[in-house]
C-alpha positions as CSV (number, residue, x, y, z in Angstrom):
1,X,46.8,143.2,158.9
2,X,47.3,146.6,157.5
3,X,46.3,146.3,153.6
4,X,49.7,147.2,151.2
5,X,49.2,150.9,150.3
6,X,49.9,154.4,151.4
7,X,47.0,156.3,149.9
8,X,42.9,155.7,150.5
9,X,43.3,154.1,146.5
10,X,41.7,150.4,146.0
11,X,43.2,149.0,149.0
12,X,41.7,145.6,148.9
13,X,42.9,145.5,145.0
14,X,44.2,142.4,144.1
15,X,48.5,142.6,144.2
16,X,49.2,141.2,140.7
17,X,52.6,139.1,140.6
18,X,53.8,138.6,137.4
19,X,56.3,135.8,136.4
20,X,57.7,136.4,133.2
21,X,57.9,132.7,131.5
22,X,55.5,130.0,131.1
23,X,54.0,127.8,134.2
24,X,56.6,125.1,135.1
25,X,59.6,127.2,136.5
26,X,60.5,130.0,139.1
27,X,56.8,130.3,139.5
28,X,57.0,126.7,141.3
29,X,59.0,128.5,144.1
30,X,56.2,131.6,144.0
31,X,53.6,129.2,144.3
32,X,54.9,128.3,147.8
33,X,55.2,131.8,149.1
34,X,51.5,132.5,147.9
35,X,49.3,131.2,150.6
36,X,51.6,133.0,153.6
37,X,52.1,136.5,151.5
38,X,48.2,136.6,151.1
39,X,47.6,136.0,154.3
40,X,49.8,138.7,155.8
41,X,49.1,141.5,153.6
42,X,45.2,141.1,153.6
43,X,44.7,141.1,149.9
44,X,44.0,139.0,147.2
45,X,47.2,137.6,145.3
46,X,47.2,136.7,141.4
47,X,49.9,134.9,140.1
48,X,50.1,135.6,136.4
49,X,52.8,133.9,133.9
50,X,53.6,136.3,131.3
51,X,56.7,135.3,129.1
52,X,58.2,136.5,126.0
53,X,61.3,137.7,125.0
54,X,62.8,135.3,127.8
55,X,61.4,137.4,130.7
56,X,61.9,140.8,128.8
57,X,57.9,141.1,127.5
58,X,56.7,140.6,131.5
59,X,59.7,142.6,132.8
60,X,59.1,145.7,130.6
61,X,55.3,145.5,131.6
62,X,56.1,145.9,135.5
63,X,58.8,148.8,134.7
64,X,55.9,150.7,133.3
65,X,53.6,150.0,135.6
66,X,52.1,152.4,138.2
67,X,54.3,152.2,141.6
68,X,50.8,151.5,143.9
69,X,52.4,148.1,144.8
70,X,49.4,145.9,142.8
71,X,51.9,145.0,140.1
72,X,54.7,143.2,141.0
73,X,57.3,141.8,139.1
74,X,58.7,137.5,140.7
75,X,62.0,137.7,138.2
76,X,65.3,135.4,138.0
77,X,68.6,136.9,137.7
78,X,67.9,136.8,133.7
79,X,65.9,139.3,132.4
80,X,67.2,141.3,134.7
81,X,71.1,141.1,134.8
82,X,71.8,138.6,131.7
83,X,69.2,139.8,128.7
84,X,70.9,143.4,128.7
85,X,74.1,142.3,128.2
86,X,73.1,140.7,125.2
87,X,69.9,142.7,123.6
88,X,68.1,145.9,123.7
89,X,65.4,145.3,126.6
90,X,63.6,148.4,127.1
91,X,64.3,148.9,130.4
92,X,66.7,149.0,133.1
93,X,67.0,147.0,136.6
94,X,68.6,149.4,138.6
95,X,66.3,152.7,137.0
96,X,63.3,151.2,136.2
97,X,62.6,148.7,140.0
98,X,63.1,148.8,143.2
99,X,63.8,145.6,145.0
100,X,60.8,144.5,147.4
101,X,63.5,141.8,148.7
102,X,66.0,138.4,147.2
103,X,64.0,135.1,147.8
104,X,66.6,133.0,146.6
105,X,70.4,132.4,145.7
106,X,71.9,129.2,144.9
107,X,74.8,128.3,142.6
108,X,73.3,127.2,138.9
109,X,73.8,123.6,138.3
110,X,74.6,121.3,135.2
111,X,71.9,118.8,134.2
112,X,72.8,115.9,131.8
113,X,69.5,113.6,129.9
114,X,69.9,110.1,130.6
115,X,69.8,109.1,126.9
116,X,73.6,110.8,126.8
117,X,75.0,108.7,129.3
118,X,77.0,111.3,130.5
119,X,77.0,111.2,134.4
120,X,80.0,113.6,134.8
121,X,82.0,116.3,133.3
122,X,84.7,114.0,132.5
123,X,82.0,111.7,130.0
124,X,81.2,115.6,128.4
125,X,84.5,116.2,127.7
126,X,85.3,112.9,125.9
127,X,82.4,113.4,123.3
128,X,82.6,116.9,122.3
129,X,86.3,116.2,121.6
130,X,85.7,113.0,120.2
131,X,82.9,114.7,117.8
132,X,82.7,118.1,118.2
133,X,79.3,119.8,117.6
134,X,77.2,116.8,118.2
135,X,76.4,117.4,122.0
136,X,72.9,119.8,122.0
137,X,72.1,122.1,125.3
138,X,68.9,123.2,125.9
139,X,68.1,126.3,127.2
140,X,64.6,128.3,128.7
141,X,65.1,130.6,125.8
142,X,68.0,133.0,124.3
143,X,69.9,135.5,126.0
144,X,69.2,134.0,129.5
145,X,72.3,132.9,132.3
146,X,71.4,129.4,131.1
147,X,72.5,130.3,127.4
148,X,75.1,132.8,128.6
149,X,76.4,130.3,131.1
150,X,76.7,127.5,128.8
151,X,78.0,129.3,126.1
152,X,80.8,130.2,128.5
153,X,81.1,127.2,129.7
154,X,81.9,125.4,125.9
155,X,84.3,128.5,125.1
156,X,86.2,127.9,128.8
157,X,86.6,124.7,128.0
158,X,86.9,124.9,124.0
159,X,84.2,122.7,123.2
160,X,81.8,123.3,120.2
161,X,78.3,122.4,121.5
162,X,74.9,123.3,120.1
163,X,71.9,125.5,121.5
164,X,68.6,124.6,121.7
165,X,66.3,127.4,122.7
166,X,62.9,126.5,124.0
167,X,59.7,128.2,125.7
168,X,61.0,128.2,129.4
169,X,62.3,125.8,132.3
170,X,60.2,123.2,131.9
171,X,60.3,122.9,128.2
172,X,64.2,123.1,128.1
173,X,63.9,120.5,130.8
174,X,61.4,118.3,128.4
175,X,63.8,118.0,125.6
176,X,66.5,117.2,127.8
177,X,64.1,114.3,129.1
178,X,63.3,113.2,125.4
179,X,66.7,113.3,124.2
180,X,66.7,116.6,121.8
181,X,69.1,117.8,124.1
182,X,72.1,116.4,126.3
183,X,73.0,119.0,129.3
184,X,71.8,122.2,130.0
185,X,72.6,124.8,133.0
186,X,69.7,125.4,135.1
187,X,69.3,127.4,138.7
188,X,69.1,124.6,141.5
189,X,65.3,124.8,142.7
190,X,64.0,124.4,139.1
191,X,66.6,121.2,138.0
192,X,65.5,119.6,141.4
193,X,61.9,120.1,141.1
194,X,61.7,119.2,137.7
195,X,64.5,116.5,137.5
196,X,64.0,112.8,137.9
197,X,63.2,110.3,135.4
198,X,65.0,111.3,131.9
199,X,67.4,113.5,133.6
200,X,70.5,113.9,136.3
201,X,72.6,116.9,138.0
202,X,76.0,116.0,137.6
203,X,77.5,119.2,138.7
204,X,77.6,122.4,140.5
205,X,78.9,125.9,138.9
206,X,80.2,126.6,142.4
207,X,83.7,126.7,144.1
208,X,82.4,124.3,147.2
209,X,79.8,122.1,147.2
210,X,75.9,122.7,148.4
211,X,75.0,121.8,151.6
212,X,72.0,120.8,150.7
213,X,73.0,118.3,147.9
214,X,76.8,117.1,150.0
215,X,77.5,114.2,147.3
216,X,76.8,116.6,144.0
217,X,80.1,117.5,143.5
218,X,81.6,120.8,141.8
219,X,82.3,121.5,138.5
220,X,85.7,122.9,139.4
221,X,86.7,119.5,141.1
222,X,85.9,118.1,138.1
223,X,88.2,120.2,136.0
224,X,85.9,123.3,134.9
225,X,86.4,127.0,136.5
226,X,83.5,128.6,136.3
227,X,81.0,129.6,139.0
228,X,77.4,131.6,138.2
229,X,74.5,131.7,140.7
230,X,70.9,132.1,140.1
231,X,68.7,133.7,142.0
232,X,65.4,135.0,142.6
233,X,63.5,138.6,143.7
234,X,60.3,140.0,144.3
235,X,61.2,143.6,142.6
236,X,57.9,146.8,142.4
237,X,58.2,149.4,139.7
238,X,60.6,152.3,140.4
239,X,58.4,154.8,142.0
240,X,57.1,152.8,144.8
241,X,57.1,154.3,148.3
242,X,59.2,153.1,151.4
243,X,56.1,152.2,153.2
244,X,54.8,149.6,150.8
245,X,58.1,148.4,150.5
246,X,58.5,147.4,153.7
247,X,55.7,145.8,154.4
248,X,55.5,143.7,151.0
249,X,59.2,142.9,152.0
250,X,58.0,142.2,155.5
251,X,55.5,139.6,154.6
252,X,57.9,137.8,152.2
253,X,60.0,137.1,154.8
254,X,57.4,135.5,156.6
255,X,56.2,133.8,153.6
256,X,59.7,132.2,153.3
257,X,60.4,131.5,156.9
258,X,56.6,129.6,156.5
259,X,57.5,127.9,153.1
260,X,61.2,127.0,154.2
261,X,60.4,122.9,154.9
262,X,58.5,123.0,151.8
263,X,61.3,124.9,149.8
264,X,64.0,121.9,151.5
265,X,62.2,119.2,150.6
266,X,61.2,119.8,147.1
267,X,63.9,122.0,145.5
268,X,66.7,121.2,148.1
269,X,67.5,124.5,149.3
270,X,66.9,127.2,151.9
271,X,65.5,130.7,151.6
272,X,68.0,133.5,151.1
273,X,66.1,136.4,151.9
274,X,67.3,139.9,151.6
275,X,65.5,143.1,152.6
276,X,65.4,145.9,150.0
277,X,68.4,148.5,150.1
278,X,70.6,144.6,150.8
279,X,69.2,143.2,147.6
280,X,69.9,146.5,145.7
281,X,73.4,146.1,146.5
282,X,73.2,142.5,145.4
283,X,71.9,143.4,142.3
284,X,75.0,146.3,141.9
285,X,77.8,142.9,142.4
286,X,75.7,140.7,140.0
287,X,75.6,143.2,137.0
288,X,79.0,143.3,137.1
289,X,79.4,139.1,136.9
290,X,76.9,139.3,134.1
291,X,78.7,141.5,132.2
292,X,82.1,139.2,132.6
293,X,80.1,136.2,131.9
294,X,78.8,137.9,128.9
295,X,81.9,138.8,127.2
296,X,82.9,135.4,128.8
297,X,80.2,133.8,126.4
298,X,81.0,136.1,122.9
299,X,77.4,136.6,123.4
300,X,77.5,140.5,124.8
301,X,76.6,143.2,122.8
C-alpha cells in the first residue's frame, strides 16, 4: 500500500503516535488499532506515552511538530477541549491540528471503589450529606473532564467532595482500588478495561442508557442531570496536507472496523469513527459543552 506522504521525503519513516499520559489508559484502545493501521499504511508505527501537564506537555509537542504526517497526536477530549478552559496550554485545538478522524465517543461513566460501599448514586448522596467532605474522587490529573466533570457534578448536586489528582487513568483507577479514593468519572473503555476487583460502575453521565452495558443504569434516573461524553481522536499538526489526511484517516477506519470484536469485548463499546472535516465539526459542538461544564465546575478561567 501507498506509504503516508506526499513528497519523495523519508517515506518509510516510522509514523510516531504520541499518547499524552502514562501506559494504562486511552493508549489501551491505540494499542488495538496498531497492528491493522501498520499494516495498511506500510510503515512502521511507534506508540509513545508522553504525559505531563495532563496531556498538555504531549499535546503542545504534536502542535509544533512538522505537518509530514510522522507525528501524530492519539488524544481524549481533555487536553484538547477541557485543559483550556481551565489553564494556559500553549496551543489551540482548532488552530494548532487537524483532525486525521474520531475513534471513539461514549458517555463518561461514574466508578465507585468497593471499600465505600456505595453501589449507587443514592448511597453517594447519603454520605456526603451525612459528612460532608469526607468522600475523596480521584482523578487522571487536574484540569481534565474527569476533574471538570466531577467538580460539576458535587456543585449540581451541592455536595462537598475532595480531589485526588494522580499520574493518569490507571493510577486514578489504583487508588480507587486501594481505598484513597471513593468514585471518580472516567470515559467508558478505560473504567471497563481497567475495572474489576476493588472497583464498580454505578452510573452513566448520559440521558439513556448504553447499549452496550443495558443494566448500568443513568445517572439522571438516579436523580443527577448531568450528561458529558468522552471521546477519542487521531488529530496531525495543522499544516498537514489533504492527501495524507485521507489516507491516515482511511486506514483508521479499517483499523477500527478490524479491532471492533476486540474493542466490544474488552471495553464494551463500538467504534465511532468520523472522517476529518465530520470530526472538526464535532470538535466545534464539544468546545462549547466544555466551556458550560467549565463554568459548570467554578473551575474555568
Amino acid at each position: 500500500m501507498t506509504p503516508i506522504t506526499d513528497s519523495p521525503t523519508d517515506d518509510k519513516a516510522t509514523i510516531e503516535i504520541l499518547v499524552p499520559f502514562p501506559p494504562g489508559g486511552i493508549d489501551l484502545i491505540l494499542n488495538l488499532l496498531l497492528p491493522g493501521l501498520a499494516t495498511r499504511l506500510g510503515q512502521p508505527l511507534l506508540l509513545v506515552n508522553r504525559p505531563g501537564g495532563t496531556g498538555a506537555v504531549g499535546s503542545l509537542e504534536v502542535a509544533q511538530a512538522k505537518p509530514d504526517g510522522h507525528k501524530l497526536l492519539f488524544a481524549s477530549q481533555g487536553p484538547l477541549v477541557y485543559q483550556p478552559q481551565v489553564n494556559e496550554v500553549g496551543y489551540d485545538v482548532q488552530r494548532n491540528f487537524v483532525p486525521v478522524c474520531r475513534v471513539t465517543s461514549t458517555p463518561s461513566v461514574l466508578m465507585a471503589s468497593d471499600r465505600s460501599g456505595f453501589k449507587c448514586l443514592a448511597d453517594v448522596l447519603a454520605k456526603a450529606r451525612a459528612e460532608p467532605g469526607s468522600i475523596v474522587y480521584s482523578s487522571p490529573g487536574a484540569g481534565g473532564l474527569p476533574h471538570i466533570g466531577m467538580s460539576a457534578f458535587a456543585n449540581v448536586m451541592g455536595l462537598q467532595l475532595q480531589h485526588l489528582p494522580m499520574a493518569g487513568a490507571a493510577a486514578a483507577i489504583e487508588a480507587l482500588k486501594d481505598g484513597r479514593a471513593d468514585l471518580i468519572a472516567e470515559q467508558l473503555p478505560t473504567a471497563v478495561a481497567l475495572a474489576g476487583k476493588g472497583a464498580r460502575i454505578i452510573g452513566v453521565f448520559a440521558s439513556q442508557r448504553l447499549t452496550t452495558l443495558p443494566d448500568l443504569p443513568t445517572l439522571l434516573e438516579q436523580g443527577c442531570d448531568l450528561s458529558f461524553q468522552s471521546w477519542n481522536v487521531l488529530m496531525a499538526p495543522a499544516g498537514t496536507s489533504t492527501p495524507i489526511l485521507q489516507k491516515l484517516s482511511e486506514a483508521c477506519r479499517a483499523a477500527l472496523i478490524d479491532a471492533t470484536p476486540e474493542l466490544n469485548r474488552k471495553m464494551g463499546m463500538s467504534p465511532a469513527y468520523l472522517g476529518s472535516a465530520q470530526t472538526a465539526a464535532f470538535i466545534v459542538n464539544e468546545l462549547d459543552r466544555a466551556r458550560a461544564l467549565a463554568q459548570l465546575s467554578g473551575l474555568a478561567r
